[in-house]
C-alpha positions as CSV (number, residue, x, y, z in Angstrom):
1,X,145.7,82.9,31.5
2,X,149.9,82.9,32.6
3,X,150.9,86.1,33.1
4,X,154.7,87.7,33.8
5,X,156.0,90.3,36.6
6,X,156.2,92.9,34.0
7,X,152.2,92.3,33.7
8,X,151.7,93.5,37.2
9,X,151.5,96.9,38.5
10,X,152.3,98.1,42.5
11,X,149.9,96.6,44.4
12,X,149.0,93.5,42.1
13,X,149.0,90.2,43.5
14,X,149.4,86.4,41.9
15,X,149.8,82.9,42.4
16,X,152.9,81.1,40.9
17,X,151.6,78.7,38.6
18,X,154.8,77.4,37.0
19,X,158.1,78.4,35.9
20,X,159.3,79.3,31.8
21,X,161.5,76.0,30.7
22,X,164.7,78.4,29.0
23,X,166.3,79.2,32.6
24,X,166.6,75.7,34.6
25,X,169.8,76.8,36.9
26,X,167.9,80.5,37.7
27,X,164.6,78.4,38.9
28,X,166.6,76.4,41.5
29,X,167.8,79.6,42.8
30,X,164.4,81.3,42.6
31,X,162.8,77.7,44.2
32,X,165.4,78.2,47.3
33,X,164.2,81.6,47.7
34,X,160.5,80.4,48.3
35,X,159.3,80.9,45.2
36,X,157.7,77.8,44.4
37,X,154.3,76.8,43.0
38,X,151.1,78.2,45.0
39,X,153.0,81.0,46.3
40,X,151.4,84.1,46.5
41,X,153.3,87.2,45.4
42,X,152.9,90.8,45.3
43,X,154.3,93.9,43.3
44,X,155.5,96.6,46.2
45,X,157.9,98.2,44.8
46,X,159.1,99.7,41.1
47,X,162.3,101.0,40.4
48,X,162.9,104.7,39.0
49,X,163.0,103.0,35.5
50,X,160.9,99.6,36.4
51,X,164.4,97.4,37.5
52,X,164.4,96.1,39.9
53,X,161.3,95.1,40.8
54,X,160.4,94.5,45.1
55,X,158.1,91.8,45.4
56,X,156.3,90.6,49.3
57,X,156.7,86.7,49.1
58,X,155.7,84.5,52.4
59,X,156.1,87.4,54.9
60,X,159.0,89.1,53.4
61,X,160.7,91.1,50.5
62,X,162.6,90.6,47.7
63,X,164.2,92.3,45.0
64,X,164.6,91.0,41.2
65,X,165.9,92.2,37.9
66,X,162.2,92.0,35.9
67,X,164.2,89.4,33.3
68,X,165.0,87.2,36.2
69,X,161.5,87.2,37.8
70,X,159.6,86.8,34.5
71,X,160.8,83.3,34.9
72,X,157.6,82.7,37.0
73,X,154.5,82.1,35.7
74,X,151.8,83.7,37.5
75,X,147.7,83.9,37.6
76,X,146.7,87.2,38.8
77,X,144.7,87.1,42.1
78,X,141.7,89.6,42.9
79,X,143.0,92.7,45.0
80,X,140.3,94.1,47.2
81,X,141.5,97.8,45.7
């Protein structure tokens, strides 16, 4: 089952399965920022009012508007919570 970053509470991990096809020129930008298939990601941070959302990718962190990050396609991962 594909699930998006709004889909995810603080804490939530998943593995980027693929990317949604409407946004070409955004993926290349999200691909250069590590975000490529078989990446793990995880929800760390909220916004006040949800946007941005702060995301731990490969070691580090990174901030998105939700709109531009629910250009990945994720499976959720089990969190040991």
């Amino acid at each position: 089952m594909q699930f998006k970053i709004r889909d995810f509470s603080v804490g939530e991990s998943g593995e980027i399965t693929g990317y949604d096809s409407s946004d070409s020129s955004y993926r290349k930008k999200l691909l250069s920022m590590g975000l490529t298939k078989g990446t793990v990601v995880t929800v760390t941070k909220t916004a006040p009012l949800g946007d941005p959302v702060e995301l731990t990718v490969r070691g580090y962190k990174l901030s998105l508007r939700k709109a531009e990050a629910d250009i990945l396609e994720l499976r959720r991962q089990n969190n040991d919570r």
